[in-house]
Structure formats: C-alpha cells, structure tokens
C-alpha positions as CSV (number, residue, x, y, z in Angstrom):
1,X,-39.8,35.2,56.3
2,X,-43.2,36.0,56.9
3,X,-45.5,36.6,53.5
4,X,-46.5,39.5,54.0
5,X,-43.8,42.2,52.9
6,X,-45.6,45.6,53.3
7,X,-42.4,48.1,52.5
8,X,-39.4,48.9,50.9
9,X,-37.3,47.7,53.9
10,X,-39.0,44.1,53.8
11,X,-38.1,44.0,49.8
12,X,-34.8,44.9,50.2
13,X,-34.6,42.5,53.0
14,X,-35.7,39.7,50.8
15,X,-33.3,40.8,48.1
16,X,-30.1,40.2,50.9
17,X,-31.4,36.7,51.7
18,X,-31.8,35.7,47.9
19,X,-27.8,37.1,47.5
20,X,-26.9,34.7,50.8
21,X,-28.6,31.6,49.2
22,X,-28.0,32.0,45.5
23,X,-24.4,32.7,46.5
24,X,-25.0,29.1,48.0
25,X,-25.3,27.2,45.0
26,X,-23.2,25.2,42.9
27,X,-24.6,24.4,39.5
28,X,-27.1,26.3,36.9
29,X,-29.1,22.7,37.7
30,X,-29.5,24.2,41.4
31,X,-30.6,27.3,40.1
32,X,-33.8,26.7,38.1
33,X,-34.6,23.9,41.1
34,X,-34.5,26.1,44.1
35,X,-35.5,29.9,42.1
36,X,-39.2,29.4,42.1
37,X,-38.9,28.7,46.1
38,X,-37.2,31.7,46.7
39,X,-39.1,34.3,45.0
40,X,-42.5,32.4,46.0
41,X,-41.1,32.6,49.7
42,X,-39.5,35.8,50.1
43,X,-41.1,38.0,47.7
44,X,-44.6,36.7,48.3
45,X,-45.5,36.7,44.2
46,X,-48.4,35.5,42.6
47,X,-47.3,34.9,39.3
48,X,-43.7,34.2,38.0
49,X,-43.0,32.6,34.3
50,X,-39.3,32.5,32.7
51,X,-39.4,32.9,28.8
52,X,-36.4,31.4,27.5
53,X,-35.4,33.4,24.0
54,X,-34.7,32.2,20.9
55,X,-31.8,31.5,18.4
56,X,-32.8,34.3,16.3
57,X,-33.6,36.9,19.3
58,X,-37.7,37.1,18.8
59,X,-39.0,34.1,19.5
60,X,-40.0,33.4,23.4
61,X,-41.3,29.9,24.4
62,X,-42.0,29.1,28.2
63,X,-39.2,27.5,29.4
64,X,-40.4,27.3,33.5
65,X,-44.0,28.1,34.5
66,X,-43.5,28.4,38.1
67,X,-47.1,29.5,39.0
68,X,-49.0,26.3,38.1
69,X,-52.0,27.8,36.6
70,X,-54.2,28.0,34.1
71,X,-53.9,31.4,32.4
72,X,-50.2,30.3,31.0
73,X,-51.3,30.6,27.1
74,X,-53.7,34.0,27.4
75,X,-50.8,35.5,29.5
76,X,-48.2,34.8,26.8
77,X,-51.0,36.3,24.4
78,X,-51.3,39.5,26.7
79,X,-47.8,40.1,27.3
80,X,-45.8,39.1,23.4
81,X,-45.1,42.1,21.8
82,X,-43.5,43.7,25.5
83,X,-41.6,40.6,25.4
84,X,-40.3,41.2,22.0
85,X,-39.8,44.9,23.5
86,X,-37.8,43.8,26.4
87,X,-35.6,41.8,24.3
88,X,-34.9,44.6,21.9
89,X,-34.5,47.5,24.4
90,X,-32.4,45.2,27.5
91,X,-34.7,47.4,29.7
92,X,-37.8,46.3,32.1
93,X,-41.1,46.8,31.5
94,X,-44.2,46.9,33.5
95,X,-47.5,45.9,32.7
96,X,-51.2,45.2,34.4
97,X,-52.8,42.4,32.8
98,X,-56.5,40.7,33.1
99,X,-56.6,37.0,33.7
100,X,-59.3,37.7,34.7
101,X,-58.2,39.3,37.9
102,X,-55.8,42.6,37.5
103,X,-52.5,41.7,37.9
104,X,-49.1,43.7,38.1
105,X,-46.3,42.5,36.4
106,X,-42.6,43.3,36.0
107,X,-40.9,42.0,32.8
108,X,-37.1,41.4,34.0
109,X,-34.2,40.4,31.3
110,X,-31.9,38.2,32.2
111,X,-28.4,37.8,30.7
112,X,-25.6,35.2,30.4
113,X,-22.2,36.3,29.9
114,X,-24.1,39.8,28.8
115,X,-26.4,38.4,26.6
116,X,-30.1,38.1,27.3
117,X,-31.2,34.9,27.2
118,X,-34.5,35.1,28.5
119,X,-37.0,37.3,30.3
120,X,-38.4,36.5,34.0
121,X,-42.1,37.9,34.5
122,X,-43.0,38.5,38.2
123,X,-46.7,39.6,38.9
124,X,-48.7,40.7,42.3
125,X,-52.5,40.7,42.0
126,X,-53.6,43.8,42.4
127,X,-55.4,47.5,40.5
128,X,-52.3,49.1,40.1
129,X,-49.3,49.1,38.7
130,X,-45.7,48.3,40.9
131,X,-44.5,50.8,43.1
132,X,-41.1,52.3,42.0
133,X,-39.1,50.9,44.6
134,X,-40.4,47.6,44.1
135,X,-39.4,48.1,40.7
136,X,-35.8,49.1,41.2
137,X,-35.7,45.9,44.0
138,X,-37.1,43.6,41.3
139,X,-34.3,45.1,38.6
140,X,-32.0,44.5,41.2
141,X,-33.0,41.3,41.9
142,X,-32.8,40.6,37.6
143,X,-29.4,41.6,37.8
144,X,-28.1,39.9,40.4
145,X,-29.9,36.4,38.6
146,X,-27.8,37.3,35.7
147,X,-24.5,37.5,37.7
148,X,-25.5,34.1,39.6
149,X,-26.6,32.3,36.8
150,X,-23.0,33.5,35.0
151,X,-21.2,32.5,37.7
152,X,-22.5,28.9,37.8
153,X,-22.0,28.6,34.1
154,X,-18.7,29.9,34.4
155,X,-18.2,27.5,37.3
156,X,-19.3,24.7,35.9
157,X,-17.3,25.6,31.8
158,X,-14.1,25.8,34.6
159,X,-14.7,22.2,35.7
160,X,-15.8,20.9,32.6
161,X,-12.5,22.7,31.1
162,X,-10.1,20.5,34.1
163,X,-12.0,17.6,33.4
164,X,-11.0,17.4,29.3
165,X,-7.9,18.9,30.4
166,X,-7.4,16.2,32.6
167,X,-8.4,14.1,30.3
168,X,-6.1,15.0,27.4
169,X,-3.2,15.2,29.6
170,X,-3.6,11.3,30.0
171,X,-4.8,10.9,26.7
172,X,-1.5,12.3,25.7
173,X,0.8,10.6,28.2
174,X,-0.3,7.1,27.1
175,X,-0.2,8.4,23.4
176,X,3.7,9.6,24.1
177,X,3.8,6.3,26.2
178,X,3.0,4.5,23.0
179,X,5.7,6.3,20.4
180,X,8.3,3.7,19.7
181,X,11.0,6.2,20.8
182,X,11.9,7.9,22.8
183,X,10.0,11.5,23.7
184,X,12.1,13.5,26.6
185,X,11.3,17.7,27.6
186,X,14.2,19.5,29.1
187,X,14.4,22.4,30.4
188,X,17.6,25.2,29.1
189,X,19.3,24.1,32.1
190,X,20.3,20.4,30.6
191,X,17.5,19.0,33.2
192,X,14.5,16.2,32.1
193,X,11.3,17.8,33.0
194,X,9.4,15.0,31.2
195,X,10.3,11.2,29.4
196,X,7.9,8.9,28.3
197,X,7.6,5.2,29.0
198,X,10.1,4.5,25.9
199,X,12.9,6.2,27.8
200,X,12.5,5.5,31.0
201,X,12.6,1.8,29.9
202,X,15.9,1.8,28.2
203,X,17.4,3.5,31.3
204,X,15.6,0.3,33.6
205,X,13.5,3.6,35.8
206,X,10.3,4.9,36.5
207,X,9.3,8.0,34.0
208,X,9.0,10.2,37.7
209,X,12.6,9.2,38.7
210,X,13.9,10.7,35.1
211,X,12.2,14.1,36.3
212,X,14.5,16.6,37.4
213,X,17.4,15.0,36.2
214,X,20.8,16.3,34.6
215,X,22.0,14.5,31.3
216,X,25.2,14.4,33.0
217,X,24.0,12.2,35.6
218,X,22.5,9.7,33.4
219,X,25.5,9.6,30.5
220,X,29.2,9.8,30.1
221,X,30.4,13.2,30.2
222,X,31.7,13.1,26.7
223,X,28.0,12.2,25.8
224,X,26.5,14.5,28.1
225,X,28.7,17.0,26.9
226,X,28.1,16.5,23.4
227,X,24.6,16.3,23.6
228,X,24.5,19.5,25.8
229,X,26.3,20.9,22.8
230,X,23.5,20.2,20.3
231,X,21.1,21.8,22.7
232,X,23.0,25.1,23.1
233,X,22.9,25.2,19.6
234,X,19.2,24.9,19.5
235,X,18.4,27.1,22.2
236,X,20.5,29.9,20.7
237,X,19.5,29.9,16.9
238,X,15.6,29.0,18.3
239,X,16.2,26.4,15.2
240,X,15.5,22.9,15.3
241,X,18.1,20.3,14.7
242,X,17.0,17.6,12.9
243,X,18.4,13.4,11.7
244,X,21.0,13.7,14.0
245,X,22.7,10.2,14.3
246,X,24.8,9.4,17.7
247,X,25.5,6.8,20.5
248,X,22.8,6.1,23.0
249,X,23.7,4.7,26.5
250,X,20.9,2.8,27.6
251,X,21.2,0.1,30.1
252,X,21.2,-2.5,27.9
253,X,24.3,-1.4,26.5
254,X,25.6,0.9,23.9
255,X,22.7,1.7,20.9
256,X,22.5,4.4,18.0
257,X,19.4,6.7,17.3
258,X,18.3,8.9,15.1
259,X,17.5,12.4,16.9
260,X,15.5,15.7,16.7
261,X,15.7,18.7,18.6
262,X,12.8,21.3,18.6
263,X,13.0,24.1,20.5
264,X,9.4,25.0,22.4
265,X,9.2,29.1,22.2
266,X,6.9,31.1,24.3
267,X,4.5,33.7,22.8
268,X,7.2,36.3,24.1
269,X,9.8,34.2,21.6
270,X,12.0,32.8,24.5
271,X,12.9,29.3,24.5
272,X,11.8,27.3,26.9
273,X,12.9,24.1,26.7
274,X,14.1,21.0,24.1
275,X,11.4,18.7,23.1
276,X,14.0,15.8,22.3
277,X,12.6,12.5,19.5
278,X,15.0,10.2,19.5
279,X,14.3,6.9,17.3
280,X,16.6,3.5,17.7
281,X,18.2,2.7,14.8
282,X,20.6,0.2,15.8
283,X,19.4,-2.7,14.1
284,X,18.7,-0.6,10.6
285,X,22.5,0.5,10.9
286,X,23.8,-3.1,11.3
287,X,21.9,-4.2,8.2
288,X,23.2,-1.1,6.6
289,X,26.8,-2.1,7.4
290,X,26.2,-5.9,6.7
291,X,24.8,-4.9,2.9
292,X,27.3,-2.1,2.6
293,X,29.6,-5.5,3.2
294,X,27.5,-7.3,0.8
295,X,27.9,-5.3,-1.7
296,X,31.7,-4.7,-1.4
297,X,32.1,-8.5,-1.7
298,X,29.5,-9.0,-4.4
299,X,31.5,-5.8,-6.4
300,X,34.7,-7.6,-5.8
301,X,33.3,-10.4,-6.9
302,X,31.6,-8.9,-10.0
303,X,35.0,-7.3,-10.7
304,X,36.7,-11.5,-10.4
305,X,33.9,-12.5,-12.7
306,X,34.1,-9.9,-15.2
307,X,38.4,-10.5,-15.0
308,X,37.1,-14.3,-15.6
309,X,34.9,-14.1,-18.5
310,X,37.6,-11.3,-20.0
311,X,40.1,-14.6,-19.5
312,X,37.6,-16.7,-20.6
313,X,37.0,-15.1,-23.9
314,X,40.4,-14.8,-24.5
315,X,40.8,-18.2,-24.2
316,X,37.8,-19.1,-26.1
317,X,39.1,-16.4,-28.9
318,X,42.4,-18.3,-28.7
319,X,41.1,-21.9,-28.5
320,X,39.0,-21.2,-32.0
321,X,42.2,-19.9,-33.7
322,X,43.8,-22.6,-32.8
323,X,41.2,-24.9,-33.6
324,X,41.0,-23.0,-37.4
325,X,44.5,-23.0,-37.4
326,X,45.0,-26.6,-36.5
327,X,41.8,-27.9,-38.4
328,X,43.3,-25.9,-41.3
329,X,47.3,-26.9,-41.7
330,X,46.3,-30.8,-40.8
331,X,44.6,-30.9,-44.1
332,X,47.7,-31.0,-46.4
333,X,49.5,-33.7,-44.6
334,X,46.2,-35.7,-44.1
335,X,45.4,-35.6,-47.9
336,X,49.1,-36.5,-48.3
337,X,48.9,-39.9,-46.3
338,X,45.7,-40.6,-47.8
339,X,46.7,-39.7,-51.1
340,X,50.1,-42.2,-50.7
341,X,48.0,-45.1,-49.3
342,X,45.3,-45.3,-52.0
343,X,48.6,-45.7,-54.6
344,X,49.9,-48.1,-52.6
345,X,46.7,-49.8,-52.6
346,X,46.7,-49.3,-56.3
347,X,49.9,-50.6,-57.0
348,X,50.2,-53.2,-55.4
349,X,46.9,-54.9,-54.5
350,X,47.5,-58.0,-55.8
351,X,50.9,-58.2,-54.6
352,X,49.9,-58.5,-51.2
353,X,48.2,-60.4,-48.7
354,X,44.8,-60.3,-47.0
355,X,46.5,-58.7,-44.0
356,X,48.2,-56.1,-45.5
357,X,45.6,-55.2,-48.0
358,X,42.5,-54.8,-44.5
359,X,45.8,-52.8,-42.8
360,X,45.9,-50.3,-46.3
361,X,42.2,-50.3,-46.3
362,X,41.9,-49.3,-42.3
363,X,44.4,-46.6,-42.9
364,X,42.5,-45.4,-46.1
365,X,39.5,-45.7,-43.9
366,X,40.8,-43.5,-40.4
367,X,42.5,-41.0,-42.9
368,X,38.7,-40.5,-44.4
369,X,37.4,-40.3,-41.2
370,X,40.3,-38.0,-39.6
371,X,39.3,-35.6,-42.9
372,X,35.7,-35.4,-41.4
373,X,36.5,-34.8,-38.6
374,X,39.4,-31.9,-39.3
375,X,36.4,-30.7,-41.8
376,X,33.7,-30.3,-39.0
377,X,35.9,-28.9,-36.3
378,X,36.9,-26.2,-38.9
379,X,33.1,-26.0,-39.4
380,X,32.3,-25.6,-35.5
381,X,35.4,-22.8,-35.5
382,X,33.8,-20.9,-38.0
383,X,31.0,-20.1,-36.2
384,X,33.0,-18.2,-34.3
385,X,35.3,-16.4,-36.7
386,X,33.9,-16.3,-39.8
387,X,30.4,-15.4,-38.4
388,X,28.7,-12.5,-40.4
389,X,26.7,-9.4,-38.8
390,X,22.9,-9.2,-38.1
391,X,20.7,-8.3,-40.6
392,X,16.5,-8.7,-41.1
393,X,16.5,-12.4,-42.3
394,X,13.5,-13.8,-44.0
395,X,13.1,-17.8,-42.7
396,X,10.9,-18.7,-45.7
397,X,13.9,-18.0,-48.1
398,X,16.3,-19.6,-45.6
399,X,14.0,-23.1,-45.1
400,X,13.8,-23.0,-48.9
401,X,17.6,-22.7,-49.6
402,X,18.3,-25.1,-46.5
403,X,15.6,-27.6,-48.5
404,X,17.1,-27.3,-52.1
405,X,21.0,-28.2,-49.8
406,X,19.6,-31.4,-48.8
407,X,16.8,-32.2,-51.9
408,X,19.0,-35.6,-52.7
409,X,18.3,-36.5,-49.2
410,X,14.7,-35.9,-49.4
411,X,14.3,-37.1,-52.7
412,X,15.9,-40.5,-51.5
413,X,14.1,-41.2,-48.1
414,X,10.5,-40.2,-49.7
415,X,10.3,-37.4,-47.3
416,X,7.7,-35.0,-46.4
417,X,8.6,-31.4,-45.3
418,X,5.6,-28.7,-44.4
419,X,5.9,-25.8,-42.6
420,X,4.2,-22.5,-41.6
421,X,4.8,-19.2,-42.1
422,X,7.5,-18.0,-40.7
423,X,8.5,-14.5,-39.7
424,X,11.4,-12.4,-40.4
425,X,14.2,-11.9,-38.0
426,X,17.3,-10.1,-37.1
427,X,20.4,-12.6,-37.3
428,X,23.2,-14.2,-39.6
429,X,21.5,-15.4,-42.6
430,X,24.2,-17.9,-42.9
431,X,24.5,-19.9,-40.2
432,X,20.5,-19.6,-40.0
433,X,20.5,-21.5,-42.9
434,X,23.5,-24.0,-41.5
435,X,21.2,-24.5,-38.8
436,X,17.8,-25.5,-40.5
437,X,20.0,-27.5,-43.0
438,X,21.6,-29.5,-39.7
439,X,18.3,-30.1,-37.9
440,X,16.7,-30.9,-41.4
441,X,19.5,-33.5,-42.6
442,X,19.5,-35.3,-39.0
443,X,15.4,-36.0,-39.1
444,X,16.0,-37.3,-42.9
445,X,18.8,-39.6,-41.4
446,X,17.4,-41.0,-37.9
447,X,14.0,-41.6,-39.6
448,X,11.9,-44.9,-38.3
449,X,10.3,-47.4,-40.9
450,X,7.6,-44.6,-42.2
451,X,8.7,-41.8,-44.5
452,X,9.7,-38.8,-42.9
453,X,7.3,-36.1,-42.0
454,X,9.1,-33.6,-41.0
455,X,7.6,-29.6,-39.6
456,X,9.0,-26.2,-39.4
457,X,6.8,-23.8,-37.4
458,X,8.5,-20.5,-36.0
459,X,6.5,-17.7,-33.9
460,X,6.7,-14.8,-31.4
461,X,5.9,-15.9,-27.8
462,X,7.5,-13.2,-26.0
463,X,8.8,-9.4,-26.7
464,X,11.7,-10.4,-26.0
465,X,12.1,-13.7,-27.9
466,X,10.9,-16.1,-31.5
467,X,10.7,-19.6,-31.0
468,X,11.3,-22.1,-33.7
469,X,10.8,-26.2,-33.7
470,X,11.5,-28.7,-36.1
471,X,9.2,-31.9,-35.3
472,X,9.9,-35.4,-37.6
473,X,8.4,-38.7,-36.9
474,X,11.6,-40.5,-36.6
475,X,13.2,-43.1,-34.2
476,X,13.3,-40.6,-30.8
477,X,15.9,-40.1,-28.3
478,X,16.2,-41.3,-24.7
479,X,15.7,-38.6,-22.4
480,X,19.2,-39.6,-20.6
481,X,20.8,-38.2,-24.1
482,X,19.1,-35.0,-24.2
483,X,22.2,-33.1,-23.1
484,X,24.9,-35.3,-24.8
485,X,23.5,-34.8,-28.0
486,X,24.5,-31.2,-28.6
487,X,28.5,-31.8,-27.3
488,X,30.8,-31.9,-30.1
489,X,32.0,-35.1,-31.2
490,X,29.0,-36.9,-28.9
491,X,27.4,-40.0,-31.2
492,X,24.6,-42.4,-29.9
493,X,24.9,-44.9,-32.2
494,X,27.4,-46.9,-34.2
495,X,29.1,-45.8,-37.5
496,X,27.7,-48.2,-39.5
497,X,25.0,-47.8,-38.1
498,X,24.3,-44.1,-39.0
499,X,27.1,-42.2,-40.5
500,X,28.4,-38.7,-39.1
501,X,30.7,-37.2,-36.5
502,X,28.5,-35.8,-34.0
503,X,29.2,-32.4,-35.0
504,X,25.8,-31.3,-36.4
505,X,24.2,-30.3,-32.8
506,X,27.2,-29.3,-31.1
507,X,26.9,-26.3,-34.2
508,X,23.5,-25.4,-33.9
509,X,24.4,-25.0,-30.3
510,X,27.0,-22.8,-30.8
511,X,25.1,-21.0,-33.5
512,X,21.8,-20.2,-30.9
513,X,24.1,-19.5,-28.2
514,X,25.7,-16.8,-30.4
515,X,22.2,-15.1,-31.4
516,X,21.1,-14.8,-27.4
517,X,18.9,-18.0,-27.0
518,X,18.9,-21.2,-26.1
519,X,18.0,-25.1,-27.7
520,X,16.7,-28.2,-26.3
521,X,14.9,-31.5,-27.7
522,X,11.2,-33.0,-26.2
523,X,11.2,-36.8,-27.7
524,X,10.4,-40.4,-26.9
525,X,12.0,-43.5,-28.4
526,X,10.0,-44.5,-31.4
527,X,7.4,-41.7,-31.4
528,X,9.8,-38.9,-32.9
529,X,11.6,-35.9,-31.7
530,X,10.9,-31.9,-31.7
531,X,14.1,-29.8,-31.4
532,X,13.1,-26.3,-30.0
533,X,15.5,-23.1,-30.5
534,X,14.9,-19.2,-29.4
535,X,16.3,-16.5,-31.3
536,X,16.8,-13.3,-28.7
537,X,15.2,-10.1,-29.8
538,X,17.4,-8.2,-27.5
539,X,20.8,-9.9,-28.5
540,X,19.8,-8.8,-31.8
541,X,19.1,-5.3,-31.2
C-alpha cells in the first residue's frame, strides 16, 4: 500500500488489511512486534504512542513509543488529563497538539477482556483536527485491537491452561502410581476405566490393558459377583462404603485388603463411577492371627500357672502345717528319750564302761541337737502361720529391742554396733525384729580376730522399695556360698567349730520374701560381709 491514503475508501481499505494480518497472529508477543509496522504502513501516521494504565486506573506510563522522537515527555505533558479522561469515560478523544508543529491526534482505548488497559494515541501532522470518518475508522480500528489482543490472550491462557493440565494429569498418575495400593475408577457398568501401577502389577499387566475391562473377566464370579454387589450398593445410596475386608485374586495368589468405595457424583448428583482404594493387608492379618494364637496359648498358659501356684500354695500351706505339726508333737517323745538317757547316765555312770558311757553321752548329744533342730524348723514354720499383719514399724525401736535380745553376746565378744537413722516402715514388727536379731547374732558369731564392728544403715532408694544392710568386719564368705547360705539346714563350717543349725538365713529369707523383697550378701574372705534386704512398699500397701 502506497502512503498516501487521500479518502475514506483508502482508510477503510487499510482497516480490511490490518483485520487479514492481525487475524494472522499467534501470540500477544506478535502483536506489540508487528503493530507499529502496520499502522506506520497502512495508515501512513506520524505519531503513534501506547500508554499502558495503571493498577489503580489513573496512572499512564509509556509502555511502546513507536514514533522514535523527541517530543515523547512534552506530548505526555500536552495530552494527561485527556488521558485520565479517556480512561474514565471508555470513549475517544481528539486533540491538536503543538510540538512544535500542529499535530492531530486521536486518543483510542483499548480493552482486554472488557477492561481498558491502555490508551493508543495516533497523530497526522496537520492545522486541523481529524475528519469524522477517519475518526469512526480509527475507533474501528481500537476496537478491533481490543478483540485481537483478547483473542491472543485468550489463546495463549487456553494453551497455558493444557499445558498445567497436562502437566497435573502426569503429576497425578505418577502420584496414584506411587500409592502403596491399589487405586482403580470404574465405571456403573462393573468396567475399569482407570488402575494405577499398584494394580496392574498384582494382576502381572500393563495399566492400559486393565482399561475397559469387566471385573468378571479378571476374578472368580463369586468375587466378581460379590464385589459387584458392594458397588450396587454404592451407586444406589450415593454413599461410600468404607474398611471393607475381603479376598484379593492377584496373580500371585490369593491376598486380603482392606477396601473403600467412594462414589464420584456429577454436579447434576448422578453417579458416575467407583473410585475403588484397596490396601493389602495380608501380612498384618497373619500377624493378627499368629498373636491372636499367642495370646490364646500364653492365656492357657497363664490359666496352668495360676492352677500351679494355686497347687503350689496349697502345698506350701500344707507342708508348713505339717512342718508345725511335726516340729510340734516330736518334742514330747524327744524330751522323753533325752530325759531317760541323762538318768541313765546318772545312775549308773560309774557302773559302766568307757564305751557305754561315750554311747550315753552321743545319744544325750544327737537328742540335744535333734531339739534344735525340731526348735528351728518350728521357728522357720512360724513365719508362715503365726505371722502378724502389717502395721507402720519404727526400725530404731526394733534395732534397739533386737540389741538388748543379744546384749550377752555383745557384751562377751567386745562388740561394736552403730547405725543410722532409720526410717519407719509398713511390715510385721515381729519378725522385723527376728530378722535384725538373726543377722546381728551371726556377725557377733563369725567375727575375725578384731572385735566386731558391726553397722545398720536403712534408706529409701526407690518409690517402690527401702533398702537395709548390715556390714561387720568379720571372717567373710566365699562367693561360691552366697546362695547356700540362706537354705535351711545349709552350714559352712563344722559344729565345733561354730555352733548353730543353719537355720538363721534360711528365716530371714523367708521373712523378706513374705514382705515383697529380696536378700543377698557382697563379702570377701577375711575382709567382712554386708547382708543387703529390700522391704516392698507396694507389698505393703
């Protein structure tokens, strides 16, 4: 086209060619690169500016200066406030300005999805102002720019739009791919639409092979049928169904998994399909089953332990009686044959011989011993049967009773006793005292070549527990004996040696045993002992 354009014909001309080559273009980016050609070429212009508006609908700042000159700034000055008026209004304007040459200019708004976002000023250099015609073109010409330009944006928002949704679609398949279960869309028909990766795995496909395909072809019809059931009974209530537990053919074999059914409902409220979550819980149900079997063996065998210790007690209950009882009518015949042997003695000492006179005094001598003995198993019974209840029990006045029992003993082996304070406890004040006076009497009788030194310390170590010790400085114990030491009837040395029954520990065992705790000795040979007992809080309770 030629630039000279002398009539309305050539104008309108000019506006049929921009149509055919704006129609042309692909992006808003082609736009603002090929405009200023066109209206430079086919509208022969002298000036042409595009003032792009601002966020808050009055501000204008040149966005394309497509004239190249110098006048830009006193322009902008000349023309403002019929900016601001264009912008307000939505309507042209027209305008001759002094740069310093006249020029005629036609102030054209532009909109984007009917919203101006700028203005486009087209001028001719000339006295006067723009013919009406050329005027109507030019609005013409505006509002075909604002149909382009929302064309390409639109254009270019619809490919942006397939691109994310692209995009998410295989964000989300490698998202379902990823579920550890499986995910599976039907149809109401009974017919896989979609599976994910999880799915078509256990059935040894591709996910595009499960597509289109009936439940019945992939199951056993009573599966099929049942699952069908469970989907009939979401499509029609529009309901989900929920933790459903049933058999899974896979082809690996038989597994079980937990199973939701949500229906997917339309924005007219018609279902139109089963989004299906079903979760393997195979191995979960086998260790279910294997503890459920656990714990039916470890109840029956709480139920043979508690029929044992029932048995047992019974025939500990028994065994004490019978010890009392025994312990208890052997007396009078005992004292009888010792009685009869020390008058035989007596009478007739100097009647006989050596031999018989060692024979009377070795029967005189067992029967003694035999009376000990029958005297500390009825002791070791007691503690059994004729043990008292519980009550708050002050140690200090139990030490000092326990002391003034064996103050002979002390008296006689020079012996040292300290303690600290010790606290007050809930237990049987008797065999408390039976026990200090045990542990007491045995560190005044094993004591080395120094006096005895003997401590008592007793304290609260847990909430749940006190903790007593009685330390000496006598002749220690082998570490082999620490366990014989507190069974009945158990001595480590000879009777002439040290006199007792091995009786005394076997007690104190069976006394800390009855108050919930427990009693053990640290010792060396020849550097003393430390017997240790716990009295339970708990048992006391």
């Amino acid at each position: 086209m030629t630039n000279s354009l002398t009539n309305e014909s050539d104008y309108l001309n000019a506006l049929f060619k921009t149509a055919q080559y704006l129609s042309t273009l692909i992006t808003p980016q082609d736009f603002w690169v090929y405009i200023k050609e066109l209206i430079k070429e086919f509208y022969n212009v002298d000036l042409f500016y595009f003032y792009e508006c601002g966020y808050d609908g009055k501000i204008f700042k040149l966005q394309k200066n497509f004239s190249n000159n110098q006048f830009s700034e006193k322009i902008f000055e000349q023309i403002k406030e019929l900016l601001a008026q264009v912008m307000d209004s939505g309507f042209i304007a027209s305008e001759l300005i002094n740069i310093p040459e006249s020029y005629a200019i036609v102030l054209l708004p532009i909109t984007k999805i009917k919203k101006i976002m700028g203005i486009m000023v087209i001028g001719h250099q000339r006295n006067e102002l723009l013919p009406k015609y050329l005027l109507n073109i030019y609005l013409s010409l505006a509002r075909l720019v604002s149909t382009i330009i929302d064309n390409l944006y639109m254009l270019e928002e619809l490919k942006n739009s397939e691109n994310r949704y692209k995009t998410l679609a295989v964000e989300l398949e490698a998202i379902l791919d990823h579920i550890p279960g499986a995910v599976v869309y039907k149809d109401t028909e009974n017919n896989t639409l979609r599976v994910n990766k999880f799915f078509a795995d256990a059935h040894n496909l591709k996910k595009v092979e499960l597509e289109n395909r009936s439940i019945f072809d992939l199951y056993s019809r009573e599966i099929a049928q049942a699952y069908w059931e469970d989907d009939l009974e979401v499509i029609n209530s529009k309901k989900p169904k929920v933790n459903i537990v049933e058999p899974w053919e896979t082809d690996a074999g038989k597994r079980w998994v937990n199973t939701s059914k949500i229906p997917y409902i339309d924005e007219n409220g018609n279902v139109k399909g089963i989004i299906l979550l079903a979760f393997d819980i195979t191995e979960r149900m086998l260790a279910e089953q294997k503890l459920k079997s656990e714990k039916a063996k470890a109840q029956k065998a709480e139920e043979e332990l508690k029929a044992t210790l029932k048995d047992l007690k019974r025939s500990n209950t028994e065994l004490e009686q019978f010890a009392y009882v025994a312990s208890h009518d052997l007396q009078e015949p005992l004292r009888m044959v010792a009685s009869f042997t020390q008058l035989l003695q007596n009478r007739y000492q100097d009647k006989l011989d050596d031999d018989a006179n060692d024979f009377i005094n070795f029967i005189v001598g067992g029967t003694t011993r035999m009376k000990s003995l029958i005297n500390d198993l009825l002791i070791f019974s007691r503690v059994g049967t004729r043990a008292k209840l519980f009550k708050a029990t002050d140690m200090n006045n139990v030490l000092e009773k326990a002391l003034a029992n064996v103050r002979q003993s002390i008296k006689d082996t020079n012996a040292t006793i300290t303690n600290d304070p010790l606290p007050v406890i809930i237990a049987d004040d008797s065999q408390m005292l039976q026990l200090f006076q045990n542990l007491i009497s045995n560190a005044l009788k094993f004591h080395g070549e120094e006096d005895p030194h003997i401590h008592v310390s007793g304290e609260e170590v847990k909430e749940e527990e006190w903790i007593f010790s009685v330390r000496d400085n006598g002749i220690g114990i082998d570490s082999k004996n620490f366990d014989r030491i507190f069974v009945i009837f158990q001595c480590l040395h000879k009777k002439d040696e040290y006199g007792g029954t091995g009786i005394g520990l076997a007690v104190c065992k069976k006394i800390i045993r009855r108050h919930g705790g427990k009693i053990w000795v640290e010792s060396e040979i020849g550097k003393g002992s430390t017997f240790y007992f716990t009295i339970s809080k708990i048992k006391s309770r």
